[in-house]
VEXFI-119790 format. One record per residue (C-alpha): x, y, z. Coordinates in steps of 0.2 Angstrom, whole numbers, plus 5000, padded with zeros to 4 digits. Example, Ala and Ser with C-alpha at 12.3 -4.5 7.8 and 13.67 -1.06 7.14 Angstrom:
<rs>
5062 4978 5039
5068 4995 5036
</rs>
This chain:
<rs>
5839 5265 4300
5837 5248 4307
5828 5246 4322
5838 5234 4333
5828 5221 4344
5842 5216 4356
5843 5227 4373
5859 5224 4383
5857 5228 4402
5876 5234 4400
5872 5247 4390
5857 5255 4402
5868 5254 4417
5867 5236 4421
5884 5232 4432
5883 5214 4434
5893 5213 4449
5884 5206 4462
5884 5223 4474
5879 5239 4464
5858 5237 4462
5854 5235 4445
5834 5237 4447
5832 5253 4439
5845 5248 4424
5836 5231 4421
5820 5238 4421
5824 5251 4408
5831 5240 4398
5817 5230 4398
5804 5246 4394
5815 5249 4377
5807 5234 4370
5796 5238 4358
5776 5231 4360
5782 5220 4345
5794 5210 4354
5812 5208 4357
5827 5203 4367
5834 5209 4384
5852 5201 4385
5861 5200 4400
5880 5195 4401
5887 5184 4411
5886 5192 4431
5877 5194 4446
5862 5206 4443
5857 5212 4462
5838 5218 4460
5832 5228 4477
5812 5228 4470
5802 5217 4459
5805 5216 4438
5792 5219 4428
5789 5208 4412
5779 5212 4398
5774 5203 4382
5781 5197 4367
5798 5199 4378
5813 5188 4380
5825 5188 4393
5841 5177 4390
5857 5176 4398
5873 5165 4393
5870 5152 4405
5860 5147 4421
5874 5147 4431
5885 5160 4424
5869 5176 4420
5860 5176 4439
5845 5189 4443
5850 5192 4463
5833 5197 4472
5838 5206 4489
5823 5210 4497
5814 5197 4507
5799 5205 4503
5799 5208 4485
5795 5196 4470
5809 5192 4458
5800 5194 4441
5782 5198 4440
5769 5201 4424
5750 5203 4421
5741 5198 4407
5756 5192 4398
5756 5183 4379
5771 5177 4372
5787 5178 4385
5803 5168 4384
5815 5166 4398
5832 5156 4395
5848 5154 4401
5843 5163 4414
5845 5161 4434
5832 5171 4446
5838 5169 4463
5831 5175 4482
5838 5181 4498
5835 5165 4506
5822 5168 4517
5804 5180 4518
5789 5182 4510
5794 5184 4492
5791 5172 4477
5802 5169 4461
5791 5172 4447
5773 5177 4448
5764 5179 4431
5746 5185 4436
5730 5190 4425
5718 5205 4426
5710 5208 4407
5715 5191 4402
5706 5174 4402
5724 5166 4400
5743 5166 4401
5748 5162 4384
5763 5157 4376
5777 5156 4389
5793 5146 4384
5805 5144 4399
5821 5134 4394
5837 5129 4404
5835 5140 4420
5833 5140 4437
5823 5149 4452
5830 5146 4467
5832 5154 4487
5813 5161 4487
5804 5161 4505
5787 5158 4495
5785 5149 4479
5796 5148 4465
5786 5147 4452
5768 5156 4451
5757 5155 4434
5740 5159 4433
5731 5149 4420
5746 5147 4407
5741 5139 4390
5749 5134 4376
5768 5135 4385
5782 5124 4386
5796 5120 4402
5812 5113 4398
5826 5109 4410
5820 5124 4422
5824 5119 4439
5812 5128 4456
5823 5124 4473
5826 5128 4491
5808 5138 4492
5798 5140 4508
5782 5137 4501
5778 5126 4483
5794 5124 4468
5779 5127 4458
5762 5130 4459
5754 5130 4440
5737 5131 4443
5718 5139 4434
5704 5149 4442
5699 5137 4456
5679 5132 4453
5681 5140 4435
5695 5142 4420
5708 5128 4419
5724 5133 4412
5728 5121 4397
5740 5112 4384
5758 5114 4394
5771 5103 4393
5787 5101 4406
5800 5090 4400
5814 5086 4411
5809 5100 4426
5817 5098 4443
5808 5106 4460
5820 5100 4472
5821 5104 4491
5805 5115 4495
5793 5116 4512
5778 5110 4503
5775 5102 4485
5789 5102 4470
5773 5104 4458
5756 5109 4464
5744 5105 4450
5728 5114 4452
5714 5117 4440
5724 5111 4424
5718 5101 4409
5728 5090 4396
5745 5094 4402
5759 5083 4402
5776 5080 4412
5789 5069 4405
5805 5067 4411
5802 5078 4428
5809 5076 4445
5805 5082 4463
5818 5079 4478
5816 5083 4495
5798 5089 4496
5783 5090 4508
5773 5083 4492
5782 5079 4475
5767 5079 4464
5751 5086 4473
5739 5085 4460
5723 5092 4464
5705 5101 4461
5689 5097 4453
5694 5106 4437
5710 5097 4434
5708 5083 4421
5718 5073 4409
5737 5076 4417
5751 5063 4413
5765 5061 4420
5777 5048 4409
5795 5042 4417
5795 5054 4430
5801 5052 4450
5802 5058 4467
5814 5055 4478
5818 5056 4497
5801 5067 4500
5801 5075 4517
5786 5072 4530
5784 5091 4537
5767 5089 4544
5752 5100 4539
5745 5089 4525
5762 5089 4517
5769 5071 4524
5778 5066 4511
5769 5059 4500
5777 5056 4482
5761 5058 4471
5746 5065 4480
5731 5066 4468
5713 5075 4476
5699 5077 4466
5707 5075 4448
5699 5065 4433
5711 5057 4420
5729 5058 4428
5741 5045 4423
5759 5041 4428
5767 5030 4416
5784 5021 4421
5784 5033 4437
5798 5031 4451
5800 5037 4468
5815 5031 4482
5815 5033 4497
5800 5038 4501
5794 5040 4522
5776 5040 4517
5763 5033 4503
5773 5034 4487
5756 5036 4477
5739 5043 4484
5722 5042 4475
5708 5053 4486
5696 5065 4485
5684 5056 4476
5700 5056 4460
5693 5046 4446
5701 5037 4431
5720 5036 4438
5729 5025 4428
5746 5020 4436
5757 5009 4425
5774 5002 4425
5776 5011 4446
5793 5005 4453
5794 5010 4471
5811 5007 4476
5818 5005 4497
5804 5018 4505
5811 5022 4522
5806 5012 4539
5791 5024 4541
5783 5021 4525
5764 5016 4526
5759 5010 4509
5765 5010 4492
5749 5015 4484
5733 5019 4493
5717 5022 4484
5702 5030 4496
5684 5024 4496
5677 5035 4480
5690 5036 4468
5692 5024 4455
5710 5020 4448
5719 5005 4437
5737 4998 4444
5747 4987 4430
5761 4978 4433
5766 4988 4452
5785 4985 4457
5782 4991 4477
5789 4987 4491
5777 4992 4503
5759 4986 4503
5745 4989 4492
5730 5001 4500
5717 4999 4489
5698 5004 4492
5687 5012 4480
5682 5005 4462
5702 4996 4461
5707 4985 4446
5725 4976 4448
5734 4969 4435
5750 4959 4441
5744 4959 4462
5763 4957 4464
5760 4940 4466
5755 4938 4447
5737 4938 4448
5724 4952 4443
5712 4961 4454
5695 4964 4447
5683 4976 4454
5665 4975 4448
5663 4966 4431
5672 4959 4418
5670 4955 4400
5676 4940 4394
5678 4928 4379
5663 4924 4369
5655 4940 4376
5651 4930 4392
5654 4943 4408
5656 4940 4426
5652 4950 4442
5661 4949 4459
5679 4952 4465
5692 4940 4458
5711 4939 4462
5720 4927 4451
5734 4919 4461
5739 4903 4462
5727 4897 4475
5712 4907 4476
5700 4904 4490
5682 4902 4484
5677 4920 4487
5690 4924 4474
5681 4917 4460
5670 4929 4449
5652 4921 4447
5648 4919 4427
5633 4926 4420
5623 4924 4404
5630 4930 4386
5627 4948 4383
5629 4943 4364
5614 4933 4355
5625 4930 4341
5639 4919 4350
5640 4899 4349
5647 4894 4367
5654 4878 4370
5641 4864 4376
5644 4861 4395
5643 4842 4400
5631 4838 4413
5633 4822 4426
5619 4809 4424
5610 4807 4439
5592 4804 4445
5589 4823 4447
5601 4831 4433
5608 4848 4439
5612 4863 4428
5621 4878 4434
5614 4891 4424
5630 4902 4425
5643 4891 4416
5634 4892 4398
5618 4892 4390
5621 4874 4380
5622 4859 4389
5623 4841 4384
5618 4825 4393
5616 4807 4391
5603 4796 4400
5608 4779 4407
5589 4779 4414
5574 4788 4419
5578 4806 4424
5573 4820 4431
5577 4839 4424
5581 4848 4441
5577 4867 4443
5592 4878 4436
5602 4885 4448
5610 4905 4445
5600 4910 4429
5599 4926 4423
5582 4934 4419
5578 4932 4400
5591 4918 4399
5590 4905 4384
5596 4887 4390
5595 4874 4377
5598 4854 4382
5604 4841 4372
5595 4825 4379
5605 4809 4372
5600 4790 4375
5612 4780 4378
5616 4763 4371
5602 4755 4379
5587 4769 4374
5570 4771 4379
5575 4782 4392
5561 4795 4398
5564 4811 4407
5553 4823 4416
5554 4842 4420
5555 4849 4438
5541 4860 4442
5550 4876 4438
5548 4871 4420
5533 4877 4411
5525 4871 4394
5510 4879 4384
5500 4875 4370
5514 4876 4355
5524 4862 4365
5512 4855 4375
5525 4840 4379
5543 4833 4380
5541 4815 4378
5559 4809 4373
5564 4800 4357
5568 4780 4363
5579 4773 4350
5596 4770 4357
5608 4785 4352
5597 4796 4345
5595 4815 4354
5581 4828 4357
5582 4848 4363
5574 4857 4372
5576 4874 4376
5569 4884 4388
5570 4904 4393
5572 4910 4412
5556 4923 4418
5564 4928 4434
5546 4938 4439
5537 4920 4440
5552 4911 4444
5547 4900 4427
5558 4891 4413
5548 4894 4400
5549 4879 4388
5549 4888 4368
5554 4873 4358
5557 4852 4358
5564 4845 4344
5565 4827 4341
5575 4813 4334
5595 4816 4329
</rs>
């Protein structure tokens, strides 16, 4: 005979009609499944539970819709759905529901014997009217969350987090997930590494997004929002985003509305954040910033939509300032592999601190542009603007100190006569020959050019003269 993997609660005593408790007859239903797996169905009804259901693995529960097969938890004390150790559970169609009020959570999937939670796969359900969290998984791996919907909970929609100062929980994907109207975050991340969140919302919540922990790294979050988040106080002030502590987190295209607080915020020493494409749109009267990056944390803003100002400290690159510039913290590379040092911000007018200062070419191989110099009785060179510069004499000259070099820097000079010739030049005293080129006594026929090229010693504050070549 057959053996049958599909377990109706009907047919262990399951009412479904919202007043008879169905515990007992749920629970049994879910024990018939054999350790190999199967399904427990439940028709469509209201399933009153007086005491927490126990999962187990390689289990399915499934109903015929999330709004039409509904778990009713009764107690205020007891968890809707609880597991330990659990590999391979799939929850669909499914609604879990509280009393409204107390000290219970939705579901609550711990570990004991376990490193992980492995394998869940929640589809098209909802938690709801929990007086804790909704939502409660101890380092899941390898799991998928679509269209599952955590609301109206006293404490997080979700909180998806490893073993904190050990184990992160890994590889989980939530596409289009909704926390909506809980006391303190819709998602509280903590401890979790290469996850991503596409499609997600949170509504109405102390913290949309709380990211957070020393262990959580590489989290994206891709087209995802946060509306009317709710200041309630005690370090849930309705922030939008809130990322402590975490390495690697990015939000791609992210949205929040009416926001009362910081739509974005980058602290607790959070490095690489990468926020890209962030449209802010009509935060409240209240709201203090748009983003706000803390001292210590380093993050990179492209192309920011906000409304509210910018709050940026730390190790901050900006590119589009809202006023189509680019912020530069540090250094940057440039063409012909020249760099520059300094803070820069690209507007249409920047002030003369917001100039980067050029320094020398980090690549021997690259053939700059020559730099003109003005003739002058004492001819300046500013070392940071190139390492060839060209010159023609309309009399006797001077060579004037470099100013801005760069230790181990190679200038070379073109040296031209003009129309007239015979033209001399001497060096400023920060130029020194030895016995290979012993002197720099200029070509005199009109029109011709010498070069001489030097290298910058910055311990003896010397130009080092390696080479004079006459007669072009």
């Amino acid at each position: 005979m057959a053996t049958s993997y599909w377990f109706n609660v009907l047919d262990y005593g399951a009412t479904g009609n919202g007043v008879t408790d169905d515990t007992t007859a749920i629970q049994t239903a879910i024990n018939a499944v054999p350790s190999s797996g199967g399904t427990v169905v439940f028709p469509a009804g209201t399933y009153k539970t007086s005491s927490v259901l126990v999962a187990r693995s390689n289990l399915t529960l499934e109903g015929v819709s999330d709004g039409s097969s509904v778990i009713a938890q009764s107690s205020t004390t007891a968890n809707g759905l609880t597991g330990s150790d659990i590999t391979r559970l799939t929850i669909q169609d499914l609604t879990i529901q509280g009393p409204g009020s107390g000290s219970g959570k939705g579901i609550v999937l711990t570990r004991s014997a376990n490193p992980a939670t492995v394998s869940l796969a929640f589809a098209r359900m909802t938690v709801k009217f929990f007086g804790d969290t909704g939502i409660d998984l101890s380092n899941p791996i390898v799991s998928t969350f679509e269209g599952v919907t955590s609301a109206n909970h006293g404490n997080h929609g979700w909180n998806i987090h490893g073993v904190s100062g050990g184990a992160a929980g890994t590889s989980c994907s939530f596409t289009s997930c909704y926390a909506d109207t809980v006391t303190n975050a819709g998602f509280h991340i903590d401890t979790m590494a290469y996850c991503s969140f596409v499609g997600c919302a949170a509504d109405h919540c102390g913290i949309g997004y709380e990211v957070t922990g020393v262990g959580t790294q590489g989290i994206s979050f891709t087209g995802c929002g946060a509306e009317s988040a709710v200041n309630r106080g005690t370090g849930y002030n309705g922030y939008s985003w809130k990322i402590n502590a975490a390495i690697g987190v990015g939000l791609y295209n992210s949205f929040t509305y009416d926001s009362p607080n910081i739509s974005i915020w980058v602290t607790g020493a959070a490095r690489a954040v990468s926020i890209l494409g962030f449209a802010e749109n009509t935060p409240t009267v209240s709201a203090v910033s748009s983003v706000k990056v803390d001292a210590g944390c380093s993050a990179t803003l492209g192309d920011v939509s906000n409304v509210k100002p910018l709050s940026l400290a730390g190790y901050t690159n900006v590119i589009n300032d809202t006023a189509g510039g680019t912020v530069a913290s540090g250094f940057v590379y440039g063409s012909n592999s020249a760099y520059y040092e300094g803070n820069v911000s690209t507007t249409a007018s920047p002030t003369s601190a917001e100039h980067l200062t050029r320094k020398d070419y980090v690549d021997a191989k690259v053939d700059p542009a020559p730099v003109t110099l003005t003739d002058a009785a004492t001819i300046a060179t500013n070392a940071a603007l190139g390492s060839l510069f060209r010159v023609t004499l309309k009399g006797n000259r001077t060579l004037g100190t470099p100013t801005n070099p760069t230790d181990g820097q190679r200038i070379t000079w073109e040296l031209i006569q003009d129309a007239t010739g015979s033209r001399a030049l001497i060096l400023s005293s920060a130029f020194a020959l030895g016995t290979t080129v012993s002197s720099t006594t200029l070509t005199t026929t009109p029109n011709k050019r010498d070069f001489l090229t030097a290298i910058y010693n910055a311990t003896t504050a010397k130009w080092y003269v390696i080479n004079f070549v006459k007669g072009y």
